[in-house]
C-alpha positions in Angstrom: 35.0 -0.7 -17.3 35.1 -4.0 -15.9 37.9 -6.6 -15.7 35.6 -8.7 -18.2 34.5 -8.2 -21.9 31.4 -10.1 -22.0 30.1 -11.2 -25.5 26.4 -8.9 -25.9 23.8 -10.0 -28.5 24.0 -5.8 -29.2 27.4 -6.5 -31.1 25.4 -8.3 -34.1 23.3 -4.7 -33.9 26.2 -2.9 -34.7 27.6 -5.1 -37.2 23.9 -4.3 -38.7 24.1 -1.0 -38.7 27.6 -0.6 -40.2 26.7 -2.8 -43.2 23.0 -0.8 -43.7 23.9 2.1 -43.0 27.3 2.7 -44.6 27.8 6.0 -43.4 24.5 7.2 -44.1 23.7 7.5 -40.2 25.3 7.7 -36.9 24.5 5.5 -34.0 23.8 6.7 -30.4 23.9 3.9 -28.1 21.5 4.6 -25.6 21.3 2.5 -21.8 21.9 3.2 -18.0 25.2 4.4 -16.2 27.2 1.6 -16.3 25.4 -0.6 -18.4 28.4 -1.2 -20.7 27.6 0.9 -23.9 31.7 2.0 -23.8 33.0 -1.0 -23.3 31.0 -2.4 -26.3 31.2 0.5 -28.7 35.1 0.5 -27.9 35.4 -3.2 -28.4 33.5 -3.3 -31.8 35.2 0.3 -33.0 38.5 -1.9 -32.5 36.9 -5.1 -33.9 35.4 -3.4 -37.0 37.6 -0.9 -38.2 41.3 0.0 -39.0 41.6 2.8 -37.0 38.9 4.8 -34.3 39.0 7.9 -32.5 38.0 8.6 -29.1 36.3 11.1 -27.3 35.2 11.2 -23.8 32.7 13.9 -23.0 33.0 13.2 -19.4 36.5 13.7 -19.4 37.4 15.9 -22.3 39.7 18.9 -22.7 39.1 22.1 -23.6 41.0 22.0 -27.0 38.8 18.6 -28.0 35.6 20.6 -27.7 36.4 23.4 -29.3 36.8 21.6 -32.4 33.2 21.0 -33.0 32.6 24.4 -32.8 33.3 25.4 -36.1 32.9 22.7 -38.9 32.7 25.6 -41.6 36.0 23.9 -43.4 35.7 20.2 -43.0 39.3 19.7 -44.3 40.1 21.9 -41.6 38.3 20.2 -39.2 39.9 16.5 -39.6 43.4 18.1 -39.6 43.4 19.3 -36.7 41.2 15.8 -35.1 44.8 13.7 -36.5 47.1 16.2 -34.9 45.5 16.8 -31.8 44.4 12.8 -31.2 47.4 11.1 -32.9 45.0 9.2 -35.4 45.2 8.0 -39.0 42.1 8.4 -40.7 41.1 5.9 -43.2 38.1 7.1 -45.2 35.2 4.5 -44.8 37.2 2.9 -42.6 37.5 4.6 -39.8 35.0 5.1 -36.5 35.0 8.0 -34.7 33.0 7.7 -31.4 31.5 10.5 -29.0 31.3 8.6 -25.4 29.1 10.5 -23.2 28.2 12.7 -25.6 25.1 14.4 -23.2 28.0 15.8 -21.7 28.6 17.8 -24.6 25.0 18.6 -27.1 27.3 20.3 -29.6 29.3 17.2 -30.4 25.4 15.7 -30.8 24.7 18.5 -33.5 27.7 18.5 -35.3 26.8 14.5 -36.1 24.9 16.4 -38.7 27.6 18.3 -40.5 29.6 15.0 -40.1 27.4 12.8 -41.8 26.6 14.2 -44.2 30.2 14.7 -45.1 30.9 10.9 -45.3 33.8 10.2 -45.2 34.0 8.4 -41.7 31.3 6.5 -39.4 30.1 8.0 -36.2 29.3 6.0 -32.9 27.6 8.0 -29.9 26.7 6.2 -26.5 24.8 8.4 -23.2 22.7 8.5 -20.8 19.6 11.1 -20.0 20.7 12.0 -23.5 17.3 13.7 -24.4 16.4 15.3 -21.0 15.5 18.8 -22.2 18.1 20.7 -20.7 20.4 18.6 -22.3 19.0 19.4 -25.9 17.5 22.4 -25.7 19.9 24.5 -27.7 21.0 22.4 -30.0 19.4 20.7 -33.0 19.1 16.8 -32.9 20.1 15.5 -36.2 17.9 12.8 -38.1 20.8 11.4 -39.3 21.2 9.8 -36.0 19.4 6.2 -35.7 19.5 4.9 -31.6 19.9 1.7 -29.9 19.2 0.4 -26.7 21.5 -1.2 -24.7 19.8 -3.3 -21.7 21.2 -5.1 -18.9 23.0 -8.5 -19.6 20.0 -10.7 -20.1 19.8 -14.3 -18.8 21.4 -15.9 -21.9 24.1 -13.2 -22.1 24.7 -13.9 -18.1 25.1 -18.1 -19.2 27.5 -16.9 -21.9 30.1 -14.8 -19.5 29.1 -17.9 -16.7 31.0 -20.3 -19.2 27.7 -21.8 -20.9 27.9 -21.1 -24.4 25.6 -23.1 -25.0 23.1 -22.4 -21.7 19.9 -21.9 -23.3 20.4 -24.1 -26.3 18.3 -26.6 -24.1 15.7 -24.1 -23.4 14.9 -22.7 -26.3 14.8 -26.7 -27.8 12.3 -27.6 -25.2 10.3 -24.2 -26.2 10.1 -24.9 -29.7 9.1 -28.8 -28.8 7.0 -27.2 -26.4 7.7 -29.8 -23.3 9.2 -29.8 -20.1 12.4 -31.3 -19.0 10.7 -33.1 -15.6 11.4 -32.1 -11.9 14.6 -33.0 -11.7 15.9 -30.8 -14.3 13.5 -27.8 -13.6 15.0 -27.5 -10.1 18.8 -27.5 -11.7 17.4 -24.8 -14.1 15.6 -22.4 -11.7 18.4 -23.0 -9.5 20.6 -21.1 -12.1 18.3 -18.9 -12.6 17.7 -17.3 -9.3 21.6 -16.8 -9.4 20.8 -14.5 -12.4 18.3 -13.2 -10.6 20.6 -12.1 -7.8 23.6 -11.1 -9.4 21.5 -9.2 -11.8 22.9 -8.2 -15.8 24.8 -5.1 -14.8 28.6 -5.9 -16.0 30.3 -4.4 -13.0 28.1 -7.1 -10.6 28.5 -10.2 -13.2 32.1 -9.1 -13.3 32.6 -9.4 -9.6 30.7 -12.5 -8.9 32.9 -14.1 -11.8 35.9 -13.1 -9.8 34.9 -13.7 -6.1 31.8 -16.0 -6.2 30.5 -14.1 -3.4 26.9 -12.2 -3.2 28.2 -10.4 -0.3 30.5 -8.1 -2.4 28.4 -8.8 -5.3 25.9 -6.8 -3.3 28.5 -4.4 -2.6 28.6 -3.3 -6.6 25.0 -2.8 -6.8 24.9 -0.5 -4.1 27.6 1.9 -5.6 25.5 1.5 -8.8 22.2 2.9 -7.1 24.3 5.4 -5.2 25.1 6.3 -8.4 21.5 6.6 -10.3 20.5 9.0 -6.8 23.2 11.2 -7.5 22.5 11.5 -10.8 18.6 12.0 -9.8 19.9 14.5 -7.4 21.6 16.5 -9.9 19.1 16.4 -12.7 15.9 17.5 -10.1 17.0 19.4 -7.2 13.8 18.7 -5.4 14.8 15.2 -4.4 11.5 13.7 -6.1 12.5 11.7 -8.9 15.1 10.3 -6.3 12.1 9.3 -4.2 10.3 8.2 -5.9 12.9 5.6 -7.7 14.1 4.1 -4.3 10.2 3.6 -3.5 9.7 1.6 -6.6 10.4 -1.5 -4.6 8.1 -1.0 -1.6 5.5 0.1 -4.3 5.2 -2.9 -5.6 5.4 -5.2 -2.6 2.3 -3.1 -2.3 0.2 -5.0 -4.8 -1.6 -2.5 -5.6 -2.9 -2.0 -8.9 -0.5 1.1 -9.6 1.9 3.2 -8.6 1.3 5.8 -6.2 3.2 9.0 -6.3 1.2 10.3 -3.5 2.4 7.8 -0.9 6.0 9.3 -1.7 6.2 12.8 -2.7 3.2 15.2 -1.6 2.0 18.3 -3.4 3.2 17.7 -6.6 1.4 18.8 -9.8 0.4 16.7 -12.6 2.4 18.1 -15.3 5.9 18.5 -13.0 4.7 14.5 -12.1 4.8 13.4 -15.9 8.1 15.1 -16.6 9.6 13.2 -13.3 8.1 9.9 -14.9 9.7 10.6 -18.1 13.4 11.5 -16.3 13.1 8.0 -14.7 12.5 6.8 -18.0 14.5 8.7 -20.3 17.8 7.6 -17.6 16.8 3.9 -18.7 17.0 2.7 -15.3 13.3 1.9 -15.1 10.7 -0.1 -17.2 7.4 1.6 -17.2 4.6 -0.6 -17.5 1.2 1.5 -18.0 -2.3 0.0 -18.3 -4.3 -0.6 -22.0 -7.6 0.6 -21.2 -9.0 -1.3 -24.3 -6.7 -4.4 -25.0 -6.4 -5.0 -28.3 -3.4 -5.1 -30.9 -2.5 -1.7 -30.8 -2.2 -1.2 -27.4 -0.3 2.2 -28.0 -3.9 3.7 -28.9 -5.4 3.2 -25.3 -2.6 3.6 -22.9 -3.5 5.1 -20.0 -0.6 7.5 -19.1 -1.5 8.0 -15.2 -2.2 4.2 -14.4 1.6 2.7 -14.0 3.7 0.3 -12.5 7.4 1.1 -12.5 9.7 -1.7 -12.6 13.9 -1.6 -11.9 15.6 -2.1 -15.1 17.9 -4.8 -13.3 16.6 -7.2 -10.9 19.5 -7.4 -9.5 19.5 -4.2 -8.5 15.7 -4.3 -7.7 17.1 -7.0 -4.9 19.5 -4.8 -3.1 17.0 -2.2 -3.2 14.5 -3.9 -1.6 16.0 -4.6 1.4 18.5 -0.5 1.1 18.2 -0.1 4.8 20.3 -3.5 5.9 22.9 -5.1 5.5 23.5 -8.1 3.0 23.5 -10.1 6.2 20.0 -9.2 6.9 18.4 -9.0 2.8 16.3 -12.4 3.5 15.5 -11.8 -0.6 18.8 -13.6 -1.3 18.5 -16.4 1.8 15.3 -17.3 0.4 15.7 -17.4 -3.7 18.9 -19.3 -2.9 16.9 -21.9 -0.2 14.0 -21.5 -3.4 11.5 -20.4 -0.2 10.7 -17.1 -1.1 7.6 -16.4 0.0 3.9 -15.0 -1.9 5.0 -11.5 -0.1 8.2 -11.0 -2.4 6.7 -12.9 -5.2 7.0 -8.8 -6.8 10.5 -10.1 -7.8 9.7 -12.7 -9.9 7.2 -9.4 -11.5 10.6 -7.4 -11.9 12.4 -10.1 -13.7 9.1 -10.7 -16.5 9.3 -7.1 -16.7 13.1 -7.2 -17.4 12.4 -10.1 -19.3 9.8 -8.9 -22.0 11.7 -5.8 -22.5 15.1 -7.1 -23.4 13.3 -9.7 -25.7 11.5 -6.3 -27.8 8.3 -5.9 -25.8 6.8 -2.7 -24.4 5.0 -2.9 -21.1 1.0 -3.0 -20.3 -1.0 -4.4 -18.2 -4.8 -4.9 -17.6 -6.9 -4.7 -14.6 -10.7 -4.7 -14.4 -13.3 -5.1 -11.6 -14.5 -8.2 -10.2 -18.1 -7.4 -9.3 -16.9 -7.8 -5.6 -15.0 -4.6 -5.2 -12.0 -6.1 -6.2 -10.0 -6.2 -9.3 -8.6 -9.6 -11.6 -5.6 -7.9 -13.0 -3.1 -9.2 -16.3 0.4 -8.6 -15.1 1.4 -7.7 -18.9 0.4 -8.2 -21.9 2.2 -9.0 -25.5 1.1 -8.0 -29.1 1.8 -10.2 -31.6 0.6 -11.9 -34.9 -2.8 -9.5 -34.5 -3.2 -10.9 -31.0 -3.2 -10.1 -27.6 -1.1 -12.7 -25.4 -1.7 -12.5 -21.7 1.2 -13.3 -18.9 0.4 -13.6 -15.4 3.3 -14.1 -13.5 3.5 -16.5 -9.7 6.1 -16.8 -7.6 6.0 -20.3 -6.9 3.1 -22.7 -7.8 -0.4 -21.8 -8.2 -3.7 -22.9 -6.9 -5.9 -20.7 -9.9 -5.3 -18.2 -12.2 -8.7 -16.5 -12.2 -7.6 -13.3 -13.3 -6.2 -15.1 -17.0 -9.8 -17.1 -17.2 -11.8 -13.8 -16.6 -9.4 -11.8 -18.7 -9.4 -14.6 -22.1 -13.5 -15.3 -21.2 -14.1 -11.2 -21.3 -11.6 -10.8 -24.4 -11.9 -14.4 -25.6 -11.7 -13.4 -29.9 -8.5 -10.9 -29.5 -6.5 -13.7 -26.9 -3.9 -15.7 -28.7 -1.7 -17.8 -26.1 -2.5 -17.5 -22.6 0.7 -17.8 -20.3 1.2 -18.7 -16.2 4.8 -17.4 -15.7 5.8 -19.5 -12.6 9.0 -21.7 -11.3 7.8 -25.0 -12.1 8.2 -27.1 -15.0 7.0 -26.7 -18.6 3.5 -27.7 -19.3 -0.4 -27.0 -20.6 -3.5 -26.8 -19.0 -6.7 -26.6 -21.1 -6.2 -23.3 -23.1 -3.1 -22.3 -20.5 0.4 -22.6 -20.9 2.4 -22.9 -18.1 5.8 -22.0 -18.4 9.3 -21.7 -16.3 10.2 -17.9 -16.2 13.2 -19.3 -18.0 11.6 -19.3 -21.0 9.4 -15.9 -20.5 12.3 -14.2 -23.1 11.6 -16.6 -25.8 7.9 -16.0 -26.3 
């Protein structure tokens, strides 16, 4: 919980699912540790209803659990909820939310029982919720839809900055599709490496708000990923998954057209591999970007599950990562994105952030490489499906001199390419077939 309740676009999600759903499904609010999913399901519970009740699975006593282990008298059952939480119940009008409910799978199955009963709504929120020992004895109801709660994105970030308006401007000059000259490019990426550095997690936003300063700002993020490894640590007793998520940074300052497992952890079999790929994902403190074999629409249909990149879910995170073995002092990540000098080396940042981008904006991750005929590869940092087309994004840290790899990739795949973008920090414009655009747009596309 932060000293800040920031306004999330996931709010109008609820409000969708209360009106659609009307009882007919619970919702489990899915996201990272400290991502803000209880601060947001408490806020709307006591928005949107005229009375909640609360359970904490991390927290809860013994008496509260042993109430979901018998629902054979549902009468019963909601007696004893209002005398041992103190509650009025108010039949379709009352929430009753399960916080952390991974802590406790038989809360998760009884959403079935309680569903179907109707007479109240049901919010869940966790984390690792569907690592298998987690689930494995219990049944997981279809009555549950799930939601994913991301990382404040950039115009979230404007919006507890004091903007309300922030990207109103933007997303104008999107739709117009121009540029808003120099001048006003520099003031824009200016704010945006800020975003960049601070990152969306609430607990960081929350303290630059308060102090201004990236020093302690930095300070937050650490506990954060001191928080993900002990998590790691608990959940794989090897160490590996660990590992290999505080390698994900110097993995990708590699530049290499994957990531490389081997380079971390040695001796590892394939299949104990995929199911420490899926614990970084299923904690949704990574985006996993894997490559199409055959781009086209339905990507899905030739992903190639060993070719990956791995991306932080927060850049901000990603930057105090990078640099885990110094001090703030010596992280030259935030001396040169605030000086705007960050050099074609840690351009993998700007990577991170598209990644973030596209994925808070509804996009899944792939990318593209393919040879060059001179024992190198062009390579299509992601790439979008949309209106029965394949969209391109290469992403640049700075300006740009070529963008072979998009020529090669629209020339080899020329009647499946719908808009080609150059994701870079300059200002809004086209070239030939090409659009160039500010990463400050990259969510809107």
């Amino acid at each position: 919980m932060t000293g800040h309740i920031f306004k999330r676009k996931a709010y109008q999600a609820l409000l969708k699912w209360k009106k659609e759903s009307n009882g007919e499904t619970a919702l489990l609010v899915e996201g990272a540790r400290r991502v803000g999913k209880s601060t947001l399901v408490r806020q709307f519970a006591q928005n949107e209803y005229k009375s909640f009740m609360y359970f904490d699975f991390s927290r809860s006593s013994k008496d509260e659990r042993e109430l979901f282990e018998d629902l054979s008298d549902m009468d019963l059952f909601f007696t004893r909820l209002r005398v041992l939480k103190d509650v009025t119940l108010y039949e379709r009008d009352t929430v009753i939310v399960f916080d952390e409910v991974q802590k406790y799978p038989v809360a998760r199955q009884a959403i079935k029982a309680l569903v179907e009963d109707g007479r109240y709504d049901y919010l869940e929120t966790g984390s690792l919720v569907s690592i298998h020992k987690n689930v494995e004895n219990i049944i997981i109801p279809s009555e549950e839809e799930v939601f994913n709660l991301y990382p404040l994105d950039y115009e979230e970030f404007l919006w507890a900055s004091g903007s309300e308006n922030g990207l109103n401007l933007i997303r104008e000059a999107w739709q117009n599709k121009r540029g808003f000259g120099d001048a006003v490019n520099r003031k824009l990426m200016r704010d945006f490496r800020l975003y960049m550095l601070v990152g969306g997690m609430p607990q960081a936003v929350s303290k630059y708000l308060d102090t201004k300063d990236l020093a302690e700002v930095d300070k937050v993020k650490r506990s954060i990923i001191r928080l993900y490894c002990n998590d790691f640590q608990k959940i794989d007793k090897t160490g590996k998954a660990m590992s290999l998520f505080m390698s994900i940074p110097s993995q990708l300052s590699a530049n290499a057209n994957r990531f490389r497992p081997g380079s971390v952890i040695e001796r590892t079999r394939a299949e104990q591999l995929d199911n420490l790929i899926f614990m970084m994902q299923d904690s949704k403190t990574v985006n996993v970007c894997y490559h199409a074999n055959d781009p086209n629409v339905g990507l899905d249909l030739s992903v190639n599950k060993s070719a990956y990149k791995i991306f932080l879910a927060d850049t901000g995170l990603f930057v105090s990562m990078a640099f885990w073995d110094k001090d703030f002092a010596e992280n030259t990540i935030y001396k040169k994105l605030l000086n705007d000098s960050l050099s074609a080396n840690l351009g993998y940042v700007y990577e991170n952030m598209a990644a973030q981008m596209l994925v808070a904006s509804g996009h899944r991750l792939f990318y593209y490489a393919f040879p060059d005929g001179n024992k190198h590869n062009y390579e299509i940092d992601f790439l979008c499906s949309k209106d029965a087309k394949i969209h391109p994004v290469e992403v640049k840290s700075e300006g740009y001199n070529t963008h072979r790899s998009l020529d090669e990739f629209c020339k080899k795949y020329s009647s499946r390419v719908g808009n080609r973008y150059l994701v870079y920090t300059k200002d809004f414009r086209k070239e030939g077939e090409t659009i160039l655009l500010p990463i400050y747009m990259l969510g809107l596309i």
